[in-house]
C-alpha positions in Angstrom: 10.0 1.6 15.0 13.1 2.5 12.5 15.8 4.0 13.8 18.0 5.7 11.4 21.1 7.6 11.4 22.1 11.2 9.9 19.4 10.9 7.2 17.1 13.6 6.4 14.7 11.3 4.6 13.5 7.5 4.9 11.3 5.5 2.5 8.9 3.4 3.6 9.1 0.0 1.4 7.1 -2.4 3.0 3.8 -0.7 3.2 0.6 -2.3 1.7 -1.0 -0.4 -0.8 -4.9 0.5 0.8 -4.0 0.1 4.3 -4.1 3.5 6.4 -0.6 4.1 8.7 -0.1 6.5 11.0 4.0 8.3 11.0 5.5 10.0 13.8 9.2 10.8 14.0 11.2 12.1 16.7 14.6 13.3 16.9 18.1 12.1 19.0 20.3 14.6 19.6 23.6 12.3 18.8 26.1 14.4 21.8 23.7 14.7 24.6 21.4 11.5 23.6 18.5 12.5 24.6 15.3 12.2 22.5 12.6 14.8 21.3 9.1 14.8 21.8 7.2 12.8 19.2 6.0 14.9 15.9 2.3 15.3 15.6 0.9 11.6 13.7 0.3 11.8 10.2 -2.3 9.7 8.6 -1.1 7.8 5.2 -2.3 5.6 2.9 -0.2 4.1 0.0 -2.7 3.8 -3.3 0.4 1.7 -5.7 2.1 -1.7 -4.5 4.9 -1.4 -6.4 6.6 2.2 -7.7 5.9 3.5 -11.2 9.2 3.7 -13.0 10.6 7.2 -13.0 11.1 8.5 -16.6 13.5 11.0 -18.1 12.6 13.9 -19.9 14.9 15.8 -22.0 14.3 19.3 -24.1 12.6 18.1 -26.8 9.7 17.1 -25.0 9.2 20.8 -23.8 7.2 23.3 -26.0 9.6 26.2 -27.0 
C-alpha cells in the first residue's frame, strides 16, 4: 500500500516486467478523513524492465 498526497497520478517503479499485479485505489477526503470505497481491481502486467527513453520530435520529422 502507497499512500500519496494531492497527486492525481503515481508511477509504479518497482514492478517486475511479466509478473501480473492487481491496482486498486481509494480516496481520503483530507477535511473529514474518512476513506472511500476501494475502485474496482485492475489486472496489469508490465512487458519492459526498464523504460524506453522518450524521444523528441520536432517539425521536420512531420510530412507537410
Amino acid at each position: 500500500m502507497v499512500e500519496l498526497s494531492d497527486s492525481i497520478s503515481h508511477t509504479i517503479t518497482d514492478a517486475y516486467a511479466g509478473k501480473e499485479y492487481i491496482i486498486q485505489v481509494a480516496a481520503k477526503d483530507t477535511e473529514i478523513g474518512t476513506w472511500s470505497d476501494w475502485s474496482v481491481a485492475v489486472h496489469a502486467t508490465p512487458w519492459i524492465e526498464d523504460p524506453l527513453p522518450i524521444t523528441s520530435t520536432t517539425e521536420g520529422d512531420f510530412p507537410t
